[in-house]
C-alpha positions as CSV (number, residue, x, y, z in Angstrom):
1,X,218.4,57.4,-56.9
2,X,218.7,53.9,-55.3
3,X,218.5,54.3,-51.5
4,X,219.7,51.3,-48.7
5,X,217.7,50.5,-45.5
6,X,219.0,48.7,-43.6
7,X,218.2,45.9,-40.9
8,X,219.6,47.0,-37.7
9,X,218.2,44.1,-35.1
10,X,219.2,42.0,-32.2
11,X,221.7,40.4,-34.4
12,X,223.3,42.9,-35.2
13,X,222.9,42.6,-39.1
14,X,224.5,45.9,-40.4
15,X,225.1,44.5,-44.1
16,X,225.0,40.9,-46.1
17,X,228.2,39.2,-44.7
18,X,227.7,36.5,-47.5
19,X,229.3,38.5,-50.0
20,X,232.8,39.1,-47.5
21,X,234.8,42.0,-47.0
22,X,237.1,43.6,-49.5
23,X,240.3,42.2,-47.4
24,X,241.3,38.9,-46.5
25,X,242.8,37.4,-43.7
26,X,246.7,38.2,-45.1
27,X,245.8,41.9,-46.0
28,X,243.9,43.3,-49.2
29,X,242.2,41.3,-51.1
30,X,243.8,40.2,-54.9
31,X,242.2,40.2,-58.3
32,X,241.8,36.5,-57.6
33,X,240.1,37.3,-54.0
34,X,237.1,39.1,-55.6
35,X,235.8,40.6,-59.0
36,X,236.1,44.0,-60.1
37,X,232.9,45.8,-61.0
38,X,234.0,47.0,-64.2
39,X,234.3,43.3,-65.2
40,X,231.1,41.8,-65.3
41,X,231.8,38.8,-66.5
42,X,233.4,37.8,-63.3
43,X,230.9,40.0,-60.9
44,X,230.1,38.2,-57.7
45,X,226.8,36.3,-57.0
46,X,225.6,36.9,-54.0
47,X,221.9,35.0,-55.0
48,X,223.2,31.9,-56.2
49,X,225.6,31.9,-52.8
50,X,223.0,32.2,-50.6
51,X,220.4,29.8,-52.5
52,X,223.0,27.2,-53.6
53,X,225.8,27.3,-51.3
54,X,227.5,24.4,-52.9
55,X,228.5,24.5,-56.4
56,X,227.0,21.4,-57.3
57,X,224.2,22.1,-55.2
58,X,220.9,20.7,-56.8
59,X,217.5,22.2,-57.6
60,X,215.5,23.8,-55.1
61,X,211.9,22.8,-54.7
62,X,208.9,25.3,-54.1
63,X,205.9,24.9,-52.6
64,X,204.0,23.6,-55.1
65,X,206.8,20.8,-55.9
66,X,208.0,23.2,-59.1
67,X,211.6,22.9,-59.5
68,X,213.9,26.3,-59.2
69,X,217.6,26.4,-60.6
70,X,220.3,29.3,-60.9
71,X,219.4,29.6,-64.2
72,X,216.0,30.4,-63.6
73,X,216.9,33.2,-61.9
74,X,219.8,34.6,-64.4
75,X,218.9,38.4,-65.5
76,X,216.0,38.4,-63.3
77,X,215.2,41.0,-60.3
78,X,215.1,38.6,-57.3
79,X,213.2,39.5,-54.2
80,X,214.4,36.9,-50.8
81,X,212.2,37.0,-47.6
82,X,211.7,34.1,-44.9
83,X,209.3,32.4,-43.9
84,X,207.8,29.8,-41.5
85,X,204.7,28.0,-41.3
86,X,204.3,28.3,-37.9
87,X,205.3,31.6,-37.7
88,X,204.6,34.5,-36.1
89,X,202.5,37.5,-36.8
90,X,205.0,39.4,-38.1
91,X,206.3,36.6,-40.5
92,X,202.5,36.5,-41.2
93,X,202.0,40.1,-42.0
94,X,205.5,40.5,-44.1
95,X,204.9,37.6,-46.2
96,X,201.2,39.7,-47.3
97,X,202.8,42.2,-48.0
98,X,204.9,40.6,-50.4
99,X,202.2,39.1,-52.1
100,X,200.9,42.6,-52.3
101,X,204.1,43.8,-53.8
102,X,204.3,40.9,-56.2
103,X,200.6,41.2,-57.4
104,X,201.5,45.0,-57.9
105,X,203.8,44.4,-60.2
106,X,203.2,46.2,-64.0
107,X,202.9,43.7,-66.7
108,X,206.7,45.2,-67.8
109,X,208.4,43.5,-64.8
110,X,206.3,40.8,-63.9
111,X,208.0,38.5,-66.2
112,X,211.3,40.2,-64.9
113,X,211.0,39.7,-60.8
114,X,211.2,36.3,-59.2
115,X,209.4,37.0,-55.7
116,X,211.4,33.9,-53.1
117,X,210.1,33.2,-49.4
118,X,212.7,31.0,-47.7
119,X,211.0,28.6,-45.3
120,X,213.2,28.7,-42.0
121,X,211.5,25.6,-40.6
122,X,212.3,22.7,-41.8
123,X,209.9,20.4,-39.8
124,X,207.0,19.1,-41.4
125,X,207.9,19.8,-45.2
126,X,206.4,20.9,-48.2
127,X,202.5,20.3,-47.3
128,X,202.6,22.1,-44.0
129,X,204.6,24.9,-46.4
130,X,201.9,24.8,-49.4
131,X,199.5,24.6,-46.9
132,X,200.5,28.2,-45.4
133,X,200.7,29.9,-48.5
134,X,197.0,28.7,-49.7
135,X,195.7,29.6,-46.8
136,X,197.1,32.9,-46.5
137,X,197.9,34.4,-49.8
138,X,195.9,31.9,-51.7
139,X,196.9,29.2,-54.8
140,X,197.4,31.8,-57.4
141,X,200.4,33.9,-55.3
142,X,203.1,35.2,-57.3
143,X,205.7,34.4,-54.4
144,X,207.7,31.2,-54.5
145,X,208.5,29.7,-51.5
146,X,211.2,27.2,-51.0
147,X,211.3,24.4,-48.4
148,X,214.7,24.2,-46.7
149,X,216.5,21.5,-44.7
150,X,218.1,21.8,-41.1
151,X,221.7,22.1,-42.5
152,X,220.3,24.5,-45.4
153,X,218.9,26.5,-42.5
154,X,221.7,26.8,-40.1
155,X,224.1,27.6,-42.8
156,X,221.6,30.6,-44.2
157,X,221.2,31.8,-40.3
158,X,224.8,31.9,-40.1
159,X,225.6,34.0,-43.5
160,X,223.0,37.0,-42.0
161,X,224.3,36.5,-38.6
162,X,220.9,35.0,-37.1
163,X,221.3,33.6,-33.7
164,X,220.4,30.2,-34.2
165,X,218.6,30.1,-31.2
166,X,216.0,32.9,-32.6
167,X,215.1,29.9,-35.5
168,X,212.5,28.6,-36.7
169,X,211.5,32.4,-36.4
170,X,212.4,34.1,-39.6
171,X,214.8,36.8,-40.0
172,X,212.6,40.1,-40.5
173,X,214.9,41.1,-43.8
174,X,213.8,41.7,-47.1
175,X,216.8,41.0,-49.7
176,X,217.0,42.8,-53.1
177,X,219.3,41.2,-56.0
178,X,219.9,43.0,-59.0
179,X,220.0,41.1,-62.5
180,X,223.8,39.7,-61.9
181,X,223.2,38.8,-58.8
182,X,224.5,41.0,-56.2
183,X,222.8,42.5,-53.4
184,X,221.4,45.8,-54.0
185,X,219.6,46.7,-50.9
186,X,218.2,44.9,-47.5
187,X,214.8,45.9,-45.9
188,X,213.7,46.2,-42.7
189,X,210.6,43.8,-43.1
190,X,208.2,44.6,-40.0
191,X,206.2,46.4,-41.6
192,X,208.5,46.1,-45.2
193,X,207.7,49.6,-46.9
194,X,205.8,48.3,-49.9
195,X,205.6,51.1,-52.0
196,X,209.6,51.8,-51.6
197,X,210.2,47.9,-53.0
198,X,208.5,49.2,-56.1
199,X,210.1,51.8,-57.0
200,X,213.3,50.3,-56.1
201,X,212.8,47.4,-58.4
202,X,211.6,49.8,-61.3
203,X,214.7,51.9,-60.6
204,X,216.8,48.7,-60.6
205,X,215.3,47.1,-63.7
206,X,217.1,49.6,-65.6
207,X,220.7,48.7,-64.3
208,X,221.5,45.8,-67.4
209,X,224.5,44.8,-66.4
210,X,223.7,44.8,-62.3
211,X,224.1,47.9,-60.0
212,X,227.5,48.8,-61.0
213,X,226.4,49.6,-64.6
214,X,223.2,51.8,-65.1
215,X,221.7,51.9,-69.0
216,X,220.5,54.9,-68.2
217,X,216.8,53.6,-69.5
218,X,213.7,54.8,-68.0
219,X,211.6,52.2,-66.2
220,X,208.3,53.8,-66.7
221,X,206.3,54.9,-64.0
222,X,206.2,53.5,-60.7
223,X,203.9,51.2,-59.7
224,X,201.6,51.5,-56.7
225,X,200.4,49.5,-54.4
């Protein structure tokens, strides 16, 4: 059974605020105010809000220049940290262990997991970013980290309830998106419990139609780290 830890810190981040309460400001919220479960179709996304914030909002670009749409990410698993390139040890030692997490994945689900590292540092660009990542998980990591610009940043600090005065420094969260989309489950990301992330994606690999909607398929085994 799918479990939920998570990140209690200084900001007080108790659950993703990005995907809004059940109620609006004039009372309970209407069909039209958010989507059922039972209706797919019209489920939130909680990913492509906090990647692409605007509608029209254009590719993101990783740290190896590679281009990364909404539609890349459509039926996938998706995996969201941050990081910096100046960061500290702890942004250091959760972003290895998401390599560690990503290498471990089973041939079954590597195809199936996007692993993202959102660069909370804006200054200096893409080289200082590609430049961290070779030199710390090396060219052939499975992660994909994304460069992101000061209003990019300040609007992402502001949907977890960051203080903005605690950036460039990451947010120690680890986010889990089901297959539609939605948030499954945060982490608490110093240390991020490696070996739970990997079950939990195994577990949630088998949820087709996103968390609401089990298939009732087995995974396989769990993989270790």
């Amino acid at each position: 059974m799918l479990t939920v830890s998570c990140w209690a810190a200084a900001a007080g981040l108790l659950a993703i605020v990005l995907t809004g309460p059940a109620t609006t400001a004039s009372g309970p919220a209407s069909p039209a105010d958010s989507a059922s479960p039972a209706d797919p179709a019209k489920a939130r996304d909680d990913l492509r809000t906090l990647l692409w914030p605007q509608p029209d909002a254009p590719a993101r670009t990783d740290h190896r220049g590679r281009s990364l749409a909404a539609p890349d990410l459509r039926d996938r698993i998706v995996v969201v940290a941050f990081v910096g390139a100046d960061c500290s040890i702890a942004c250091v030692v959760r972003t290895l262990a998401l390599d560690k997490v990503a290498r471990a994945l089973p041939d079954a689900l590597r195809d199936r997991v996007v692993m993202v590292g959102i660069d909370t540092d804006p200054v200096g660009g893409r080289g200082r970013l590609r430049a961290f990542a070779d030199g710390l998980v090396g060219t052939d990591t499975p992660l994909r980290l994304l460069r992101s610009d000061a209003a990019g940043t300040a609007a992402l600090a502001a949907s977890l309830r960051y203080p903005a005065q605690a950036l460039p420094e990451p947010p120690p969260v680890v986010l889990l998106f089901d297959r539609r989309g939605q948030i499954a489950m945060t982490y608490g990301s110093d240390p991020l419990d490696g070996p739970r992330l990997l079950d939990d994606i195994a577990q949630l690999e088998t949820f087709a139609d996103g968390l609401d909607r089990p298939t009732g398929a087995s995974a396989g085994p769990s993989p270790t780290l």
